[in-house]
N, C-alpha and C positions, 0 to 999 in steps of 0.2 A: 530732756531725757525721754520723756512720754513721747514726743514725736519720735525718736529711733526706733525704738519698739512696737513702736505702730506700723511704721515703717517694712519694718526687719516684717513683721507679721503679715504685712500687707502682699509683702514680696511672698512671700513661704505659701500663701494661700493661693498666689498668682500660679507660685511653680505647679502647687498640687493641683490645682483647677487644668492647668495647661496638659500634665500628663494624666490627667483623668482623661480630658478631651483625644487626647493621641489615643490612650488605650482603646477608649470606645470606636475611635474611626478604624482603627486596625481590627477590634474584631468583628466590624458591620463588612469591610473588606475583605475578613477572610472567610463571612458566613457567605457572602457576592461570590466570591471564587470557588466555592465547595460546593453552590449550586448549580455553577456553569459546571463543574467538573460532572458532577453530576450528572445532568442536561446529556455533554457531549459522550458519556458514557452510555447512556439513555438508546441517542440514537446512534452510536457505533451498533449495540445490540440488537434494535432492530432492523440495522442494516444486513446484519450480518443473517439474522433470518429470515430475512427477504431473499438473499442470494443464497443461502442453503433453499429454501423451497422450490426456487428455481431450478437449481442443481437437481433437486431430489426429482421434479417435475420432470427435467429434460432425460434424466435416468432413467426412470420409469416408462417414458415415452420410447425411447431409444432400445430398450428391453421390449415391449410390447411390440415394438415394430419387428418383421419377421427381416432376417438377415438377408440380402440380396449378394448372391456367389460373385464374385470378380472374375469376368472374362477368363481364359486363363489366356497365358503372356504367347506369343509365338516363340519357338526357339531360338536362340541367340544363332545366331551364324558364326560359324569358326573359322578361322584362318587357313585350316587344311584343307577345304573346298576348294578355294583361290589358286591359280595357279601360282606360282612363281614369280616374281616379275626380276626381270635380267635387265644389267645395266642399258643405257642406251645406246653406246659404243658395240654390245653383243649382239645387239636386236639389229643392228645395221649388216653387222657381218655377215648373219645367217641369211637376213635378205638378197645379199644382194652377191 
């Protein structure tokens, strides 16, 4: 009878050992992922004020620099200029 109970208790302590060890790997696993998160939070933000400074950079530059006027466009040409054009069967008549 002492050997079941030894047993039984051997088991029990097996179980409790086993999900100690789980608990511990899941929370060294989730302290690993909270510092990558972290990390890639990290440098989202300094990405992102990199390209704001840029921005800001090309801004400022583009203000500072004095505006250069655009040509202006020559006038469209209208259709009312053009004369007419007559079928090709008219254009023969008249000639000829």
């Amino acid at each position: 009878m002492a050997t079941r109970a030894s047993e039984t208790q051997a088991a029990e302590a097996k179980k409790r050992a086993e999900a100690n060890f789980v608990k511990e790997e899941r929370a060294k696993e989730g302290a690993k992922a909270m510092l990558e998160y972290q990390a890639n939070g990290r440098a989202v933000r300094e990405q992102m004020a990199r390209l704001k400074a840029l921005r800001l950079a090309k801004e400022a530059a583009e203000a500072a620099a004095p505006a250069v006027p655009q040509p202006p466009k020559p006038p469209a040409r209208s259709s009312a200029k053009r004369p007419a054009k007559q079928p090709v069967k008219a254009a023969r008549r008249a000639k000829g």
